[in-house]
C-alpha positions in Angstrom: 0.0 0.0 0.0 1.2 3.4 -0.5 1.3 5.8 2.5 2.5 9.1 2.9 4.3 10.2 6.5 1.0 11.9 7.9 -1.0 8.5 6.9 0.6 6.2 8.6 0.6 8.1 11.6 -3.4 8.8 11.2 -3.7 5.8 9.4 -6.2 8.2 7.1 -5.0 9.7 3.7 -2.7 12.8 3.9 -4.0 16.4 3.2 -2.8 18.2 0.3 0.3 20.3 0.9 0.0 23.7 0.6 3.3 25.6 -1.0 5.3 28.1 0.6 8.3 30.0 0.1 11.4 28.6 1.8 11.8 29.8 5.6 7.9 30.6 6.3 5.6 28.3 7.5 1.9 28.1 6.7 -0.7 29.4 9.3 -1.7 26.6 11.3 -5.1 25.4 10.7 -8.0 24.2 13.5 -6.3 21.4 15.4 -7.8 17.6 13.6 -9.8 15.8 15.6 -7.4 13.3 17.5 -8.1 9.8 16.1 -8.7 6.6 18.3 -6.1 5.7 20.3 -4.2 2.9 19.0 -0.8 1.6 18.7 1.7 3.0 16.4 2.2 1.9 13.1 6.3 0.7 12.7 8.1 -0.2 10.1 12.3 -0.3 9.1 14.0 2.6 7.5 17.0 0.8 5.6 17.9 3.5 3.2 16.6 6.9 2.3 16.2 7.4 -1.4 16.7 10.9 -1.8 15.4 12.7 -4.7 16.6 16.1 -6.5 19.8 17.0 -4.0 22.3 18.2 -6.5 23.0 21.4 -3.8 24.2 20.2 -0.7 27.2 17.7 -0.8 26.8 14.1 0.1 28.5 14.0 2.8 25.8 16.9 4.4 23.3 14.8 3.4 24.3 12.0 5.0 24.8 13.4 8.2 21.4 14.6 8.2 19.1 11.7 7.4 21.2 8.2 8.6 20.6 8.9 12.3 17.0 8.0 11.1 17.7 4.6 10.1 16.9 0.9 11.8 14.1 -1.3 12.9 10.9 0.0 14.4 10.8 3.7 13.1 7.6 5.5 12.6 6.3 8.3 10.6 7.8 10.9 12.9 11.0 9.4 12.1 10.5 10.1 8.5 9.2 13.6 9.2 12.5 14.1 11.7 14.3 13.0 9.0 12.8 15.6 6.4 13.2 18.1 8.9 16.9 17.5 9.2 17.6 17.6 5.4 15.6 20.5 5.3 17.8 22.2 7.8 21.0 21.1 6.2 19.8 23.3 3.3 19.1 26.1 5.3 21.9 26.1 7.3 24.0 26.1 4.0 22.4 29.2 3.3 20.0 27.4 0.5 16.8 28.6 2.0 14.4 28.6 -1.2 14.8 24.7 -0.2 12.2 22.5 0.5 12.3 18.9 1.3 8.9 16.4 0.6 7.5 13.1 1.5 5.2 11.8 -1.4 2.9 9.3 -0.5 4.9 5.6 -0.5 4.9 2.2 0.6 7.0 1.8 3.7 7.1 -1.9 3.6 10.3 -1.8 0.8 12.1 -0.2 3.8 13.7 2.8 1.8 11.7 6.0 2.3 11.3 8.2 -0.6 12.6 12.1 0.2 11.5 14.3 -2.9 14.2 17.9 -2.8 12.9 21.1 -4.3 15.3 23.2 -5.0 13.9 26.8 -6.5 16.0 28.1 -9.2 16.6 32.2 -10.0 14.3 32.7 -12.9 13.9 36.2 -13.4 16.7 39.0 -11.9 16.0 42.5 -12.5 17.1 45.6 -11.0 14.4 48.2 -10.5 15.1 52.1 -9.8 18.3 52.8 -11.0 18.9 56.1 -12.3 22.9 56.8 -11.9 24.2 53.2 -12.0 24.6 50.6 -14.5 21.7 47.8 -14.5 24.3 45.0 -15.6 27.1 46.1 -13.5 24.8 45.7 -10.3 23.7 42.1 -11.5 27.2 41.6 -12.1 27.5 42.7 -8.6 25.3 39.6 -7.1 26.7 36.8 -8.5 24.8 34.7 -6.1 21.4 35.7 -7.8 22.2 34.7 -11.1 19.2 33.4 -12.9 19.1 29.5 -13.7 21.0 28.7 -10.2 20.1 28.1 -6.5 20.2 31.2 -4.5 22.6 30.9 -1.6 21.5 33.4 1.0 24.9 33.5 2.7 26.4 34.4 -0.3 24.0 36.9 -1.0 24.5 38.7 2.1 28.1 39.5 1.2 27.4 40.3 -2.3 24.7 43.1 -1.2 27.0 44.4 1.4 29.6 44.8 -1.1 26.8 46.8 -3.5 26.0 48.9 -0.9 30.0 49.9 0.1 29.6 52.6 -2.9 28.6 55.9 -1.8 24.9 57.4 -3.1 23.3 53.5 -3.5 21.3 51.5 -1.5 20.4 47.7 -3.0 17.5 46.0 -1.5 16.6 42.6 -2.6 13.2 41.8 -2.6 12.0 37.5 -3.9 8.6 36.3 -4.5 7.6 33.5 -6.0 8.4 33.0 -10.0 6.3 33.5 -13.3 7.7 30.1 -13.8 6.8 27.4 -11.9 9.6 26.0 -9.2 11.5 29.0 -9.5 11.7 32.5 -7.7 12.2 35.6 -9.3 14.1 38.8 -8.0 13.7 42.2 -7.3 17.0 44.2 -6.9 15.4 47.5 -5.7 18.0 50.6 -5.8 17.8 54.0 -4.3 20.4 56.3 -5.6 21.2 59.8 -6.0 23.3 61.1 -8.1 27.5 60.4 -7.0 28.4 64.3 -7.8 28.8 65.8 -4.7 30.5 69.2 -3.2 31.1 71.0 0.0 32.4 74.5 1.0 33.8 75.4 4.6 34.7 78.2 6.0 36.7 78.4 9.4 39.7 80.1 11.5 42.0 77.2 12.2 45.1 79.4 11.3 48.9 78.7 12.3 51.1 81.6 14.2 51.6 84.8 12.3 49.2 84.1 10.2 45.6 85.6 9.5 42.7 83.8 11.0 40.2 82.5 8.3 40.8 79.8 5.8 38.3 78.8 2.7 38.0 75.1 1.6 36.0 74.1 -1.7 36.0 70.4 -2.6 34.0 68.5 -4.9 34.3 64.6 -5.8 32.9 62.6 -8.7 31.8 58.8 -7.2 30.9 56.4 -10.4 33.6 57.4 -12.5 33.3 54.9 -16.0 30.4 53.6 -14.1 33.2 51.4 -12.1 32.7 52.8 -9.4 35.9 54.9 -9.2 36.2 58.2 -7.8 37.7 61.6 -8.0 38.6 64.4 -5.4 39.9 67.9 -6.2 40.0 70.3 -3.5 41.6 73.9 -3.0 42.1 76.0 0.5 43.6 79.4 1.0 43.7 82.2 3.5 41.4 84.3 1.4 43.3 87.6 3.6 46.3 87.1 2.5 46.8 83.9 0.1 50.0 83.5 0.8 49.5 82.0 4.3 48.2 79.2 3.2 47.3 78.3 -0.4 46.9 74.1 -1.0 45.9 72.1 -3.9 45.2 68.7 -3.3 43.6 65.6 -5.9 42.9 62.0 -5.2 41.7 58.8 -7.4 39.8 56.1 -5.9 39.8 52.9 -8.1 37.7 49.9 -7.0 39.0 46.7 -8.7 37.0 43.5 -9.4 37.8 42.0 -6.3 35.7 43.6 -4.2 38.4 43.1 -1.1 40.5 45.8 -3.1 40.7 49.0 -4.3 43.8 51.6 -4.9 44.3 55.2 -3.9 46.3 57.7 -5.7 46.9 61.7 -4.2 48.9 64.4 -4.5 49.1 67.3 -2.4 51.2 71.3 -3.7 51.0 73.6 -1.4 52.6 77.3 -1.9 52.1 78.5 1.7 54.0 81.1 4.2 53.9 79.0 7.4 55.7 82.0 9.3 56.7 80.1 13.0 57.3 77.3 14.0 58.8 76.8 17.5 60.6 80.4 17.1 62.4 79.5 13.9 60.3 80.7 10.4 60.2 78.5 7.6 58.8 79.8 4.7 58.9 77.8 1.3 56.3 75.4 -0.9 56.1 71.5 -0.5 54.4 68.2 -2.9 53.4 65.2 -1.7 52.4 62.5 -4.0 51.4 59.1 -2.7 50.1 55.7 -3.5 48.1 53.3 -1.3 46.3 49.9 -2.1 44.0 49.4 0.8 42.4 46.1 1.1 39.2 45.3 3.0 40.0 42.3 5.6 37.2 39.5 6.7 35.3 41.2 9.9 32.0 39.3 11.7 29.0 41.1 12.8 30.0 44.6 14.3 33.6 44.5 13.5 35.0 45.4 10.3 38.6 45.9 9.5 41.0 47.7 6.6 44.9 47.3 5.7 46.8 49.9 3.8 49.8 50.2 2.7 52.1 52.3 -0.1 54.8 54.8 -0.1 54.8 58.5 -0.4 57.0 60.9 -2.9 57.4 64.0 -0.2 59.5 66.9 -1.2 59.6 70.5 0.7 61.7 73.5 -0.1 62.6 75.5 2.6 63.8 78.4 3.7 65.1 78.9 7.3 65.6 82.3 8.8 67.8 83.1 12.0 68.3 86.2 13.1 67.7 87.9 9.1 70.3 85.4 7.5 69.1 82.3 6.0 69.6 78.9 3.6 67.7 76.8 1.5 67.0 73.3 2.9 65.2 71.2 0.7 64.7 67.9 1.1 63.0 64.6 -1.0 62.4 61.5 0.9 60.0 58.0 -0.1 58.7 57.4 3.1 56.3 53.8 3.0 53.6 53.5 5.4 51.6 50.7 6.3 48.4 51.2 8.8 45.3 49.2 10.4 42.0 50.4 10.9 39.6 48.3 13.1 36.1 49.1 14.2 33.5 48.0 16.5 30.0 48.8 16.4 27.7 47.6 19.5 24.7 48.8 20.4 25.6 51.0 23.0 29.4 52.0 22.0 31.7 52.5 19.0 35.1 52.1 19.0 37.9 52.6 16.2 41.6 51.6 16.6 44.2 52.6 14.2 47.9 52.2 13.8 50.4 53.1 11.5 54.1 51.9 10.7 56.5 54.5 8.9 59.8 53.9 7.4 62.1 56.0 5.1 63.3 54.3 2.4 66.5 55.5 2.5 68.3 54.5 -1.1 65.5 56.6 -2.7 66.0 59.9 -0.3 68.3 62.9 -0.2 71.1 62.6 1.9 72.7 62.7 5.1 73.2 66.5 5.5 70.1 67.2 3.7 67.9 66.0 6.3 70.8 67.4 9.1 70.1 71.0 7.6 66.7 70.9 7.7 66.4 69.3 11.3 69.8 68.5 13.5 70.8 65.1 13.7 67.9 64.5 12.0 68.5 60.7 9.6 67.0 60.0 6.6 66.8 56.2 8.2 63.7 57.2 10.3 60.8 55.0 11.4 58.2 56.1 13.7 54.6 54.1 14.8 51.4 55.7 15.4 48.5 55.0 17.2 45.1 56.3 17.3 42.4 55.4 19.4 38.8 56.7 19.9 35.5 55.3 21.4 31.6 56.6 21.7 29.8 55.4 24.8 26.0 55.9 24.5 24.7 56.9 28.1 21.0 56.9 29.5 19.0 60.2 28.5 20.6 60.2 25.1 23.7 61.6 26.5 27.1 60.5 25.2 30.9 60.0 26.1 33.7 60.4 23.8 37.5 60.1 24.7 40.5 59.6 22.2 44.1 59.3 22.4 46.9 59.4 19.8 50.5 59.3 20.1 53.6 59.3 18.2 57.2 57.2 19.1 59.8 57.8 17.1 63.7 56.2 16.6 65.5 59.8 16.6 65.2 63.0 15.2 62.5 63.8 12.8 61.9 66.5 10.1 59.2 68.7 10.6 56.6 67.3 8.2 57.0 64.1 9.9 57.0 65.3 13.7 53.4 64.9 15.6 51.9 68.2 16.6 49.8 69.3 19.1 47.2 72.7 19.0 44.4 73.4 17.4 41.0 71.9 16.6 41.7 68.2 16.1 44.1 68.0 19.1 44.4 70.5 21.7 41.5 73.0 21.1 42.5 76.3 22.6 45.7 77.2 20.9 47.2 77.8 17.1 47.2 75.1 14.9 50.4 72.4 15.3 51.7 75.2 18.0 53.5 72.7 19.8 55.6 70.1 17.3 57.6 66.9 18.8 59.6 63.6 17.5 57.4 61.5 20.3 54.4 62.9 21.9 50.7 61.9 23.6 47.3 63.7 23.1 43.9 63.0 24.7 40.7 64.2 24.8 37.7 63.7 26.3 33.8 65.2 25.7 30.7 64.6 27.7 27.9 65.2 24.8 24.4 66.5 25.6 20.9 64.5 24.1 20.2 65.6 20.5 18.6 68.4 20.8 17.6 68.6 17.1 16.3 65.5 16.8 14.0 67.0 19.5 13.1 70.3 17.9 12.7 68.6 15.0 9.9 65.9 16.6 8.2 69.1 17.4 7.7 70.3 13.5 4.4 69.7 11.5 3.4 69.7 7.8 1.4 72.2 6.4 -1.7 70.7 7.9 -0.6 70.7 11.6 -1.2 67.0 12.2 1.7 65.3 10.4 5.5 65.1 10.3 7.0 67.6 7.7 8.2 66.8 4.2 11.9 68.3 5.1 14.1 67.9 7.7 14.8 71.2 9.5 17.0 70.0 12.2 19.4 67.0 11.8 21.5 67.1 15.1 22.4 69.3 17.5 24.5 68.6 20.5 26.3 70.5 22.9 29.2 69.3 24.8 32.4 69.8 27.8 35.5 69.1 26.7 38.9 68.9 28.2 42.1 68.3 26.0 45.7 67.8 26.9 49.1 67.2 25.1 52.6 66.7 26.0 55.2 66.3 23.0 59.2 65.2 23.2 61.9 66.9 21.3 65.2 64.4 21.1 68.3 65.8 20.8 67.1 69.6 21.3 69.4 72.8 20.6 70.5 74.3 23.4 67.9 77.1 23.3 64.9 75.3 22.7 62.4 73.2 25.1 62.8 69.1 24.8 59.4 68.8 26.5 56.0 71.2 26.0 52.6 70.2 27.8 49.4 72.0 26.8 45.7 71.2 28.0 42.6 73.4 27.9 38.7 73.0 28.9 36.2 74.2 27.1 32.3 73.9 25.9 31.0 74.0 22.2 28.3 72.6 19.7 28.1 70.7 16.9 25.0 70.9 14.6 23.5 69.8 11.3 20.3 71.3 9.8 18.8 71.3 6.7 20.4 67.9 5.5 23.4 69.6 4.4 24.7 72.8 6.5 26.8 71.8 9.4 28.8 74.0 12.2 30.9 73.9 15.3 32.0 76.2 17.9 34.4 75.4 20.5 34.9 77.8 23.0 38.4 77.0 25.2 40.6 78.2 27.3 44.1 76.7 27.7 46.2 76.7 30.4 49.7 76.9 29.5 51.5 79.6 28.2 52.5 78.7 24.4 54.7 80.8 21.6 51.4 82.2 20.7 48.9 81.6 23.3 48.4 83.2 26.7 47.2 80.7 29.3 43.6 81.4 30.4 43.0 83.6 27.2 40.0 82.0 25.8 40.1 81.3 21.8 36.6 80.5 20.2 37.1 78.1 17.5 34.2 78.4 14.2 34.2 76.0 11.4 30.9 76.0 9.2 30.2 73.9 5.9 27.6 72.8 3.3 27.4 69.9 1.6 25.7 69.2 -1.9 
């Protein structure tokens, strides 16, 4: 007689099955009507024949269904059984997978298990306006029509769509025009990858005038590859000569998705009067090459290698005492560095370090680097380290704290010493007021709630009763800060300072509105006296930019 599982354990004829997609179940029904007790039907499982697995490998599917085998098994064996091969799918990541029992004849002691495995049939991308159709498809290998889609697979290969900036893929599967397949959506929201900004602020250097102009713009689906370009130019619109930069960069993302390579170059034509009492006054280029790679990471943790060497030359001219000399310098510095982030749900937390090393061969020579910094070698290493974490607190409050530092093996030329001052280190004083071979800088700020996302809960439509179309106000948090910095000269002249220590305190704000005009304003007041800085003179801080 031919019986499926439910039949023999009801000893009736089984219902019809209704279809579902892999990984839902159907709504349960009203409970059946229990049938007369009665003993269990048994029978022996010698062998499984198993139907339509060309997906999962054998030895998986072994493992699965044998512990089911032997004398005196009964239909929930079989449906154990089914269960388990299921499951093997799924885990595998195959979850359009469904495993059967057809009605059979249990005496011949093998049961039947029947495999569905739904193929791709249709794969379209929907909504794309600045990116390529093909290129995304290309993107997902793991959807590609006629095959089984592997879920684990395409978790990486939409996570690697959405690393390009201005696109968001969203994969969307229902069940196929064809029977026994499933066709899918790739559903895109992009904007288009031209973008711009221009800031304004007064992060200025000593003897220099206080406000600086930045305009950048950058190009982000370059050949539709993916590739992207960065051109930006800042001056002391007072008096250009202070500070006058140009700087470009090219992003190319190669076809293994683990990889892409960074080209820059940096010319700036700048007056950087003082620096520690001595004025140097001349232009410098930098052109550099990086290939930064993308290393495996697990949920919350992700992790990036770089590494490349540099083309760095500066022309200089010293002053002392209204005499001077040229002292230019070339060097090929190679730098390797780690980036590592974790993401909880309460905390974020980025590590970075960085490895430095002259290659010497390439670079001027001995009294080259002597004239532009005693005893300075042209054999230099130094290591970074960079480390900065978020805390979320109750009440929406936060907690930020960082702390860099630099060690060095001797003597280093300016361009290559840590400073300390100014907005990113020690807020309060000039910009890189304070310069060192080794050095340590922390800082700490206690953020408030965000008060725009507050204000902005608080905004109607034109009606009065619903949210409005636009965002006003972003974010907007206020915040205490304290900084500090101590920096080590080695080998020091006899007239200058081998050690300097700055710190300050201070409040400020940082805001967003309007989706695309940010500020800050960091009031401080240090508390050490500096070349340029009086201790308790407060310094107020302003940078303001827009984005496009």
């Amino acid at each position: 007689m031919l019986l499926s599982a439910s039949a023999i354990v009801t000893g009736g004829v089984a219902p019809a099955q209704a279809e579902t997609v892999a990984g839902q179940q159907p709504p349960a029904g009203p409970a059946p009507a229990k049938p007369a007790a009665g003993p269990l039907q048994r029978f022996d499982i010698d062998d499984f024949a198993v139907q339509g697995a060309d997906k999962l490998a054998q030895v998986d599917l072994e493992e699965a269904i044998y512990p089911f085998l032997g004398p005196n098994r009964t239909a929930e064996d079989v449906e154990k059984a089914r269960a388990a091969l299921e499951k093997a799918y799924h885990d595998k990541g195959l979850q359009t997978v469904s495993v059967e029992v057809p009605p059979q004849n249990p005496s011949n002691k093998v049961v039947i298990l029947k495999v569905r495995e739904l193929k791709v049939g249709r794969l379209r991308v929907k909504n794309s306006r600045y990116f390529d159709t093909d290129k995304i498809k290309d993107g997902a290998p793991s959807l590609k029509e006629g095959t089984v889609p592997n879920f684990n697979d395409l978790t990486k290969d939409i996570y690697a769509l959405n690393q390009w900036p201005d696109r968001r893929v969203t994969p969307a599967l229902r069940a196929g025009v064809t029977p026994g397949t499933v066709d899918v959506d790739l559903n895109v929201e992009d904007k288009a990858p031209i973008h711009g900004s221009l800031e304004v602020n007064n992060r200025r250097s000593g003897d220099t005038t206080a406000t600086r102009a930045i305009a950048t713009a950058h190009y982000d689906n370059l050949w539709q590859l993916g590739h992207s370009l960065t051109v930006s130019y800042q001056v002391a619109p007072q008096r250009p000569k202070d500070t006058e930069v140009f700087s470009a960069s090219y992003l190319a993302r190669l076809p293994v998705d683990w990889l892409a390579l960074l080209a820059y170059a940096v010319k700036s034509n700048s007056d950087v009067a003082t620096v520690g009492g001595t004025n140097i006054v001349g232009p410098g280029q930098i052109v550099g090459t990086r290939a930064v790679m993308t290393l495996p990471g697990r949920d919350g943790f992700t992790q990036t290698l770089s590494a490349g060497v540099d083309y760095k030359h500066f022309f200089q001219l010293v002053s002392l005492n209204g005499g001077g000399f040229a002292s230019p310098v070339t060097y090929f510095p190679a730098v390797a560095s780690y980036t590592g982030t974790f993401q909880g749900e309460k905390f974020t937390t980025q590590f970075n370090a960085s490895l430095t090393s002259n290659l010497r061969p390439l670079s001027s020579d001995h009294q080259a680097f002597d004239n532009k910094r005693y005893a300075a070698s042209a054999s230099f290493t130094h290591v970074n380290v960079d480390v900065s974490h978020t805390q979320e607190l109750p009440e929406g409050y936060q907690l930020w704290g960082r702390l860099q530092g630099q060690k060095a093996d001797g003597p280093l030329v300016s361009s290559e010493q840590i400073s300390a001052g100014g907005l990113d280190t020690v807020r309060g004083y000039l910009e890189s007021e304070a310069l060192g071979d080794d050095g340590v800088i922390g800082n700490i700020e206690l953020r408030s709630p965000d008060i725009g996302a507050m204000l902005q809960k608080q905004l109607k439509d034109e009606t009065g009763q619903g949210a409005p179309r636009f965002t006003t106000f972003n974010e907007t948090r206020l915040f205490l800060f304290a900084d500090a910095g101590l920096v080590h000269v080695q080998h020091p002249l006899p007239d200058q300072t081998s050690q300097t220590g700055l710190w300050s305190y201070g409040v400020g704000s940082r805001f967003k509105v309007f989706s695309g005009f940010n500020g800050l304003f960091a009031l401080s007041v240090p508390m050490t006296n500096q070349t340029y800085t009086r201790a308790g003179n407060p310094r107020l801080n302003i940078r303001l930019w827009g984005e496009f």
